[in-house]
C-alpha positions as a Python dict, from the first residue, in 0.01 Angstrom:
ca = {
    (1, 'X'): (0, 0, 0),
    (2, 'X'): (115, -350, -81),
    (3, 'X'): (238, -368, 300),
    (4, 'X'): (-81, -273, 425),
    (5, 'X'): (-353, -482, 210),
    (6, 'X'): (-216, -786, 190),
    (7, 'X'): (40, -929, 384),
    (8, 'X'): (-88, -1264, 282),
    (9, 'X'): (283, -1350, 125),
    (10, 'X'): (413, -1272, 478),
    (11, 'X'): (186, -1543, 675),
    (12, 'X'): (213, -1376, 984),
    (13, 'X'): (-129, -1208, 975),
    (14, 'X'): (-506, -1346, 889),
    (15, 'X'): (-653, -1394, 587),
    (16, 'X'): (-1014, -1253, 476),
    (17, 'X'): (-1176, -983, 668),
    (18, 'X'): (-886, -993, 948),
    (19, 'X'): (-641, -874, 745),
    (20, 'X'): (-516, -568, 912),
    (21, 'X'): (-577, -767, 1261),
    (22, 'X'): (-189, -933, 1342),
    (23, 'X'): (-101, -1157, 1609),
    (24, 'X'): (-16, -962, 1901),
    (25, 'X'): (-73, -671, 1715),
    (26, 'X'): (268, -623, 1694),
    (27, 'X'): (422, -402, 1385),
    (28, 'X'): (123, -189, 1331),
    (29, 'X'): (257, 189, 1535),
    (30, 'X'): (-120, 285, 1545),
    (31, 'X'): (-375, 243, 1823),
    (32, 'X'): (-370, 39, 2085),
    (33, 'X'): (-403, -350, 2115),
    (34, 'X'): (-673, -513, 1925),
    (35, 'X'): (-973, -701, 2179),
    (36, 'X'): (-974, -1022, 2002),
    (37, 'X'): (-1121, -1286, 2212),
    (38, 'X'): (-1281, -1592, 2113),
    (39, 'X'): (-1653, -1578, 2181),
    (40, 'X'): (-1739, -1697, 2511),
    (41, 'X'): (-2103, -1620, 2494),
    (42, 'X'): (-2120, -1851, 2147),
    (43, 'X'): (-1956, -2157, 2343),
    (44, 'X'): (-2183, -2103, 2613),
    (45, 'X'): (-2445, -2107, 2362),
    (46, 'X'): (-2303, -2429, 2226),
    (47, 'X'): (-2284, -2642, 2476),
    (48, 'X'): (-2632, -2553, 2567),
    (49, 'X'): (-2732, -2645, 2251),
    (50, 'X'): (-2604, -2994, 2306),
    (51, 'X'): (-2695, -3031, 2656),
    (52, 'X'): (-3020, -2956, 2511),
    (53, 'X'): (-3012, -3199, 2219),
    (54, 'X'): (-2884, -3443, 2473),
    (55, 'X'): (-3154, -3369, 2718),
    (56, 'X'): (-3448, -3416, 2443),
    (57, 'X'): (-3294, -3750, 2375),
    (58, 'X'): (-3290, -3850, 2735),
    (59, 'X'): (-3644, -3728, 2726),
    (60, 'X'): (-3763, -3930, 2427),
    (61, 'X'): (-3604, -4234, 2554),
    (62, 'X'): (-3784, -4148, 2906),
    (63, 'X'): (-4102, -4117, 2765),
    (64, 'X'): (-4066, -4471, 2527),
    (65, 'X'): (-3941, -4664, 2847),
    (66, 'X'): (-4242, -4515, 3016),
    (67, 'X'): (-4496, -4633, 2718),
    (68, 'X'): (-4278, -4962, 2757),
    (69, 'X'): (-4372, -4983, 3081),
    (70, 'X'): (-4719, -4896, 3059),
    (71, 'X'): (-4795, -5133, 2813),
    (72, 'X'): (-4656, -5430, 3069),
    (73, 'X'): (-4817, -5322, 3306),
    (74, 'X'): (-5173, -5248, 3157),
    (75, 'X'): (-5277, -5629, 3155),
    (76, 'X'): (-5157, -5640, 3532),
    (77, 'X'): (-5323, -5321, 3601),
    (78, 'X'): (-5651, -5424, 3415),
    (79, 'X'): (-5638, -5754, 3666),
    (80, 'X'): (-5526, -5604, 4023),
    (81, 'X'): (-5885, -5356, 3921),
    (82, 'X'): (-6089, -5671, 3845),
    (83, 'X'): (-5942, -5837, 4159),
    (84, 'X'): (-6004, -5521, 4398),
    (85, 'X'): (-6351, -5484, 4244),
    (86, 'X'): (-6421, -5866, 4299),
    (87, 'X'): (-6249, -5831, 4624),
    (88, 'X'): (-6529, -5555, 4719),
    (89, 'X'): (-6851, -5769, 4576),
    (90, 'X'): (-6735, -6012, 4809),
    (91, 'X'): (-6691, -5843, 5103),
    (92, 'X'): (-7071, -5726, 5050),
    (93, 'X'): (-7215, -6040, 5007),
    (94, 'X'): (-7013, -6114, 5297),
    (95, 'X'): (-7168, -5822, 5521),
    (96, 'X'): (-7537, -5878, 5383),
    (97, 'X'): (-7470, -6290, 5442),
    (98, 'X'): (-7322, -6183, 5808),
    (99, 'X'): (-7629, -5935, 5871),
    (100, 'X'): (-7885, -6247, 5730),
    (101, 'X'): (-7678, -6463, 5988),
    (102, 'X'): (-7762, -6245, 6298),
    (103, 'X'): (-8122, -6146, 6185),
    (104, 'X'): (-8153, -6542, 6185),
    (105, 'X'): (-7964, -6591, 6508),
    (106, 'X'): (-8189, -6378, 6691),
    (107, 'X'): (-8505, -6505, 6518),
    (108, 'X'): (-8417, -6836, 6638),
    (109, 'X'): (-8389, -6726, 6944),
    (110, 'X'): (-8721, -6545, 6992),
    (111, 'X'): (-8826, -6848, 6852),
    (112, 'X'): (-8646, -7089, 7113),
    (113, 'X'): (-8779, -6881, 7390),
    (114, 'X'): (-9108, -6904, 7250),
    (115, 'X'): (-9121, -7295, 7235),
    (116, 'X'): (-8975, -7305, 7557),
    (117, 'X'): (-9281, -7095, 7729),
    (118, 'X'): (-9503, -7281, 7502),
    (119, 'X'): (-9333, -7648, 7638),
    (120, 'X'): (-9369, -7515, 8011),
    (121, 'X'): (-9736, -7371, 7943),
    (122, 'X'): (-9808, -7742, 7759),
    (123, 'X'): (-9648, -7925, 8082),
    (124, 'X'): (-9825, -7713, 8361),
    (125, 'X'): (-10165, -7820, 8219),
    (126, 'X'): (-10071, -8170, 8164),
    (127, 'X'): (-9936, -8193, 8496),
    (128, 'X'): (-10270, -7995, 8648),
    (129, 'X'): (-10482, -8270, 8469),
    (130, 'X'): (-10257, -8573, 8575),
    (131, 'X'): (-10239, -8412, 8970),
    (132, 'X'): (-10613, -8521, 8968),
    (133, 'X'): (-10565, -8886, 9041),
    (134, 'X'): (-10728, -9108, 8821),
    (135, 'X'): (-10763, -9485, 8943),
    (136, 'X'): (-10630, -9779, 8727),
    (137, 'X'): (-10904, -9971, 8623),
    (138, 'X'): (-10789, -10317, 8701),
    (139, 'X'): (-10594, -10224, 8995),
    (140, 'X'): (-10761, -9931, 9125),
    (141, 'X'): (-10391, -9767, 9229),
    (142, 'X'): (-10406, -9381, 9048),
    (143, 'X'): (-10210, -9365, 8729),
    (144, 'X'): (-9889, -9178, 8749),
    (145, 'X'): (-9740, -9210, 8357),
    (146, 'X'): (-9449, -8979, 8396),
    (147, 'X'): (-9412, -9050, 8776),
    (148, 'X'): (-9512, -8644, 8849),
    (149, 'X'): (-9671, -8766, 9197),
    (150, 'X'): (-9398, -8964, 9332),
    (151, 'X'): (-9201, -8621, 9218),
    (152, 'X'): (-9413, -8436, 9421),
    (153, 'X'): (-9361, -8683, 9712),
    (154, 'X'): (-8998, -8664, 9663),
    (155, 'X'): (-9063, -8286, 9649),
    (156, 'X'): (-9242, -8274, 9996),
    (157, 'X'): (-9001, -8494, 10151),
    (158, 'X'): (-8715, -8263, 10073),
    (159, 'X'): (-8911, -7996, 10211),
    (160, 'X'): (-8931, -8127, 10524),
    (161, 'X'): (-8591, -8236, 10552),
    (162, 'X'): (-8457, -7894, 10451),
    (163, 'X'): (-8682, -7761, 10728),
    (164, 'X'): (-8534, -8057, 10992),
    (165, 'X'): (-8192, -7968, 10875),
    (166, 'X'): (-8248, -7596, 10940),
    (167, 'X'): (-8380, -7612, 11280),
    (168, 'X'): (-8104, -7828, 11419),
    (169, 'X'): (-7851, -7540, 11243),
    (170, 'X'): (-8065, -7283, 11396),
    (171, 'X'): (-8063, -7438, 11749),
    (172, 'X'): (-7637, -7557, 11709),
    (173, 'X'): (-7589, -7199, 11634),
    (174, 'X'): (-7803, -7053, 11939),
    (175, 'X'): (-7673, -7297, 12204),
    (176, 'X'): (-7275, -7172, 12069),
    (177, 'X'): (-7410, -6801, 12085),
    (178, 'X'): (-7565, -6871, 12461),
    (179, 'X'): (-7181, -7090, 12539),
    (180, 'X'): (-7021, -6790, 12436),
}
């Protein structure tokens, strides 16, 4: 039995619970070969576990980079938000001072056109009373301030110009249509 216990003196076998296991199971005249294989499913398990450890470092280091990060670029955050919402108060006032501009634009327009009809109303009666002549006292010619009768003179004369001018066009033109 000394043979088959221990073996230990030998050296050629394993010591503790593999003690009847050899190396190539070689000397042993029973059985067949012995299935020892390192474990492949605990060195899978392994390096998982380190990839893992590895990958919940990379992970805590993402995550501090990312609270770096934040906390630059909070204060710069904080201003491009006042800046956009400043950005949009103006653009209101801009739209409600553009919308005051064209209410006034067309107000002053009305109110041109107004003053203008009121101007023309003012200078047809003033030139209805001044059409009535009235004589100067020392001289006894009418008064004409603004000169609206020699305007109607000049008015009249044109007339009948136009009218001199347009019969001599309209008798040119017949005598070339009775040539022709």
């Amino acid at each position: 039995g000394e043979e088959e216990e221990g073996g230990s003196s030998e050296g050629d076998g394993r010591d503790g619970r593999h003690q009847k296991i050899k190396f190539n199971n070689q000397g042993w005249g029973e059985g067949g070969k012995k299935n020892y294989k390192p474990s492949t499913t605990r060195n899978k398990k392994r390096a998982k576990k380190y990839l893992n450890k590895v990958e919940d470092m990379v992970e805590e280091r993402r995550e501090k980079a990312k609270a770096e990060l934040v906390e630059k670029a909070n204060p710069q955050i904080l201003a491009w938000q006042r800046s956009n919402q400043e950005f949009k108060e103006a653009k209101a006032l801009l739209d409600k001072v553009r919308t005051d501009v064209s209410k006034n634009e067309k107000r002053t327009a009305d109110l041109k056109a107004d003053l203008e009809e009121l101007e023309q109303d003012r200078e047809a009666q003033r030139n209805s009373i001044i059409e009535v002549t009235i004589p100067c006292p020392v001289c006894q010619n009418p008064l004409d301030p603004d000169g609206v009768i020699r305007k109607q003179r000049a008015n009249e004369a044109m007339q009948s110009m136009t009218q001199a001018e347009s019969l001599r066009k309209r008798r040119a033109a017949e005598a070339a249509a009775g040539r022709l």
